[in-house]
N, C-alpha and C positions, 0 to 999 in steps of 0.2 A: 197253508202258506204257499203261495207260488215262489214256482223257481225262480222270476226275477229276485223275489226278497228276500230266497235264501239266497242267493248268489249277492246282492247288498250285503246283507246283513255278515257273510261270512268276510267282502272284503272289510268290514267297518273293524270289524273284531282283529283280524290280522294286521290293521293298522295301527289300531292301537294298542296290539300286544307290542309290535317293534316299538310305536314310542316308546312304553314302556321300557322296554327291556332296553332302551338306549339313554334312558334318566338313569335306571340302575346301574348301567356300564359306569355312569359319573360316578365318580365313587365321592363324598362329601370329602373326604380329606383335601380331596383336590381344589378345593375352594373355601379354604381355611380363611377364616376373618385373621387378621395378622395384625401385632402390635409391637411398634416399636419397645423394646425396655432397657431405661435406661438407670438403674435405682441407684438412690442416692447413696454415697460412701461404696460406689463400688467404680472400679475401670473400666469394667465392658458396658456394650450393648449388643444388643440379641434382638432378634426378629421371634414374637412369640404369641401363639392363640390369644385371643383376647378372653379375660376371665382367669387368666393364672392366678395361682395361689403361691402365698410368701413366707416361711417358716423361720423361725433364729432360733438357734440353743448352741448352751454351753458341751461338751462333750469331754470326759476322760480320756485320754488315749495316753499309752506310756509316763504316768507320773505328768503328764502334761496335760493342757486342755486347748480342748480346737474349738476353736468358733465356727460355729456351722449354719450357713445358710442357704439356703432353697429355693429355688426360684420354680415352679412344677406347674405344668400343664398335664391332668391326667385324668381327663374324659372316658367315661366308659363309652368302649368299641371304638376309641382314639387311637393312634400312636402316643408316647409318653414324650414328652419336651422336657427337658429340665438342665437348668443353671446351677453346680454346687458350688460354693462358694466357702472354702477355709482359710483358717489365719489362726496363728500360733506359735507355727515351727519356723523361728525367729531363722534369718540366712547367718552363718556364724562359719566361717573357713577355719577357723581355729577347733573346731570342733567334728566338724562333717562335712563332707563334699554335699555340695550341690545336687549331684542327683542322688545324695543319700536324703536330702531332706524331700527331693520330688517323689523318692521310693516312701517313702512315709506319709505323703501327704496321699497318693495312692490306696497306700493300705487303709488307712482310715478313711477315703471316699468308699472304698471295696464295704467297709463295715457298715458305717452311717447311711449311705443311699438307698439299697435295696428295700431295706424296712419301708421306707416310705412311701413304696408303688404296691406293694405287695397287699394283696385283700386282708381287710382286718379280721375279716373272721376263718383265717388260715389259721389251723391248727399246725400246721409244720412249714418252718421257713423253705424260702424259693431256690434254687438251688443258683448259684452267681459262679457265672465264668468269664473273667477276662481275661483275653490273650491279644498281647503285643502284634502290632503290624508293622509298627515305623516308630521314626521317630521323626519331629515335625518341629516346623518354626514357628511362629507368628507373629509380624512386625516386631523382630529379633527379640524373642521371648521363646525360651527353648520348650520343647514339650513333647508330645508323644498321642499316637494314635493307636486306640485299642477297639477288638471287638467284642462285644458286649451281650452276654445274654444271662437274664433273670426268670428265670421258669420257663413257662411261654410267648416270653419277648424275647426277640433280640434286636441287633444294629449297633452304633459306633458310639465311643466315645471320647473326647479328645480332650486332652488335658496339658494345663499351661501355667507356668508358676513365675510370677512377677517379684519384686522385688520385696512388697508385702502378701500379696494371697497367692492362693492356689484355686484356681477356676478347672472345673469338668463341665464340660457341655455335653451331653449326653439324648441321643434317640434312640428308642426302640417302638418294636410294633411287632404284631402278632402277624401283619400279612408286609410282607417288602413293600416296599415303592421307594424309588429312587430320587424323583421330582421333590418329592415333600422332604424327603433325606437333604438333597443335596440345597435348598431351599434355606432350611433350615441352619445347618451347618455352615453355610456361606455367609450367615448372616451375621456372625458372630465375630467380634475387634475387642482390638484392645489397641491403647495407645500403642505407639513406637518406642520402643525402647532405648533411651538415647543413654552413652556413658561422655561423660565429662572428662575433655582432656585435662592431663595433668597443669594444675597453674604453675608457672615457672617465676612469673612476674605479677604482679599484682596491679591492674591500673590505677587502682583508685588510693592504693597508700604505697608506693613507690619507695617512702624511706626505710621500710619493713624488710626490703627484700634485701638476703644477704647481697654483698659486693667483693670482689675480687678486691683484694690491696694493692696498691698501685705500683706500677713495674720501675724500678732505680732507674737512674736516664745514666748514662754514658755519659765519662769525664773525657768528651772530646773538644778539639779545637775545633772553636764556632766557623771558621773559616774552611774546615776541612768537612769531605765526604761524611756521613753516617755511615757508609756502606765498610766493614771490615776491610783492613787489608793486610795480603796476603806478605810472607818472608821473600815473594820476587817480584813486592810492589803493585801485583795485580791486586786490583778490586773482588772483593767475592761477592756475590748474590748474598744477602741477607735474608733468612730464612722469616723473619718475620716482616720484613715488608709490605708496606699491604695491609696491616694489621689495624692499622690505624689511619686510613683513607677516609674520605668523608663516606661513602660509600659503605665502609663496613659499617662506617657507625648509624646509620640511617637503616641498619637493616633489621626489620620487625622484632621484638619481642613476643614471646605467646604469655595472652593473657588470661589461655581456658576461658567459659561462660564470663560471658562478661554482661550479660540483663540486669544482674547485679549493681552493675557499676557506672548504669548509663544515667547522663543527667537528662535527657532528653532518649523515651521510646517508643516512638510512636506503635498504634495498633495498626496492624495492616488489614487488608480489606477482605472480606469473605465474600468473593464472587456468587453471584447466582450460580451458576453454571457448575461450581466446586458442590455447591450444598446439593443441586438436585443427582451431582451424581455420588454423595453420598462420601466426599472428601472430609476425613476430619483428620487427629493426630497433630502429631511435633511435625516441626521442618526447622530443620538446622541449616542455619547460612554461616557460613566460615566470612568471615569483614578483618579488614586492614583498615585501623584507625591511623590518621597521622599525627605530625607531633602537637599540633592544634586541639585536636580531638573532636576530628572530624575525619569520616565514615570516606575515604577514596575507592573503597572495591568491596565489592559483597558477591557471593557465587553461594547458592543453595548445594549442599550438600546431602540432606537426605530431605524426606517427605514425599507425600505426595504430589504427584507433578503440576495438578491445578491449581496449587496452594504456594509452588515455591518461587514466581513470579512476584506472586502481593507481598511475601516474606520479605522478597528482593528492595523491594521498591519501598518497604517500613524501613528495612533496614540502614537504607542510604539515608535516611533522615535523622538516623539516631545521632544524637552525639557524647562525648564525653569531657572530661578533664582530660589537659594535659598530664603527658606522664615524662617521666625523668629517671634516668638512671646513671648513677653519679655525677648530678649536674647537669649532665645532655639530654635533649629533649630526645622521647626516641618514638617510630612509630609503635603499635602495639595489634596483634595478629591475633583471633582470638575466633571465638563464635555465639551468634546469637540465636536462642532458642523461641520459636511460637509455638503456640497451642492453638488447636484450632476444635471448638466442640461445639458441637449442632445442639441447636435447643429443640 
């Protein structure tokens, strides 16, 4: 062979050892096929490998039973993806705090989960360590973020308890990477957690709500003052003055959620621009109905910021009954709620 075609032949090899070894460098995780999931009877959606697998079962725990569902991505020489999903441990204040039932619903994801990554032909279970990092929110839903490792995985797990479930969203992998971590983890919502102001008034049945009894009138001369007077014939200021202005009486009632009680609500609009960047959830407008029962002010209160315009602008269209409160027609302050979910 002449030196020209070893000297070819060695550049041709050295260049495609580097391709090579620069295909390897990609490592497949980094270009995960990705699926939206969104499953029925559940609150969240999650960004997850396409091909996941879906589990239900009933579960013992403490004289009780959890419902336990599974949502698992677990490719060998993958990272592990998975959605736990329980319900059971009813919310009851009369009985346990809050985070006693998120400490229990913990322990039993701690028992239920592992099993189900763990090689089936393991003769000795994986050894499970979780430890506390924080404690976390999400679209005001209280929760907690733990580090997470089951034998030879580790990475995070983040857990969140609704008003009915308990949701862990859970990574781990044998080798780190932070892109597909944080990818993943990002991906994952839940509605907004909205609480209902207390109803004080009722719009829509007015004769329901208790009434003050009506205050004795003063046996004065119709030709003289209302204003008290005094033993050296001054007038005094009248501490309740004022009380009964038109003024006070036009001043709103809170009517809490009032979607309930609209006769007219319109749906507001879901912008392009809202969906492609991935706006969904509640948005709460705070509205002043007048005594007509019609919508004069609306102001978005919570929500996402691309969402709380079209809120705006349903909401000025809504309308309702008039409302009455002993007799007088009165405005009525209250708030109305949208949902807003991507198909």
């Amino acid at each position: 062979m002449s030196l020209l075609s070893c000297r070819v032949f060695a550049l041709i090899f050295l260049l495609t050892s580097g391709l090579l070894s620069v295909v390897a460098a990609q490592s497949p995780e980094s270009k995960l096929d990705w699926e939206r999931l969104r499953p029925e009877g559940e609150e969240f959606s999650v960004l997850m490998p396409k091909g996941s697998t879906f589990e239900s079962s009933k579960e013992p725990y403490h004289k009780m039973e959890i419902n336990f569902r599974l949502y698992l991505s677990n490719k060998q020489g993958a990272p592990v993806f998975a959605v736990a999903s329980l319900s059971g441990i009813k919310s009851n204040p009369a009985l346990y705090s809050e985070m006693q039932r998120v400490n229990s619903y913990v322990d039993a994801f701690k028992n239920l989960f592992p099993p189900r990554i763990s090689p089936k032909d393991s003769t000795t279970p994986a050894v499970v360590k979780l430890t506390l990092v924080g404690e976390k929110t999400l679209e005001g839903h209280s929760g907690r973020e733990y580090s997470m490792k089951v034998g030879a995985l580790s990475g995070t797990a983040q857990v969140f308890a609704t008003k009915k479930r308990f949701y862990a969203f859970v990574y781990l992998a044998s080798k780190k990477d932070d892109s597909i971590q944080d990818e993943f983890v990002s991906s994952f919502s839940l509605p907004e957690k909205f609480t209902e102001a207390p109803t004080e008034a009722t719009a829509q049945n007015p004769a329901t709500m208790p009434q003050s009894p009506p205050r004795p009138k003063s046996i004065t001369d119709d030709s003289a003052s209302d204003a008290p007077v005094g033993a050296d014939g001054d007038k005094k200021p009248d501490a309740t003055a004022g009380a009964n202005t038109p003024a006070a009486k036009r001043r709103p009632i809170s009517g809490g959620v009032l979607n309930g009680k609209a006769l007219v609500l319109p749906t507001p609009d879901y912008p392009a621009d809202a969906k492609a960047a991935g706006a969904a959830g509640s948005v709460a407008v705070q509205v002043t109905v007048d005594e007509m029962g019609t919508v004069i002010e609306a102001k978005a209160v919570s929500g996402h910021i691309l969402l709380q315009q079209p809120s705006v602008n349903a909401a000025l269209q809504a309308r309702f009954s008039p409302t009455s409160l002993m007799g007088e027609p009165v405005k009525v302050s209250g708030v109305i709620v949208y949902n807003f979910v991507r198909q």
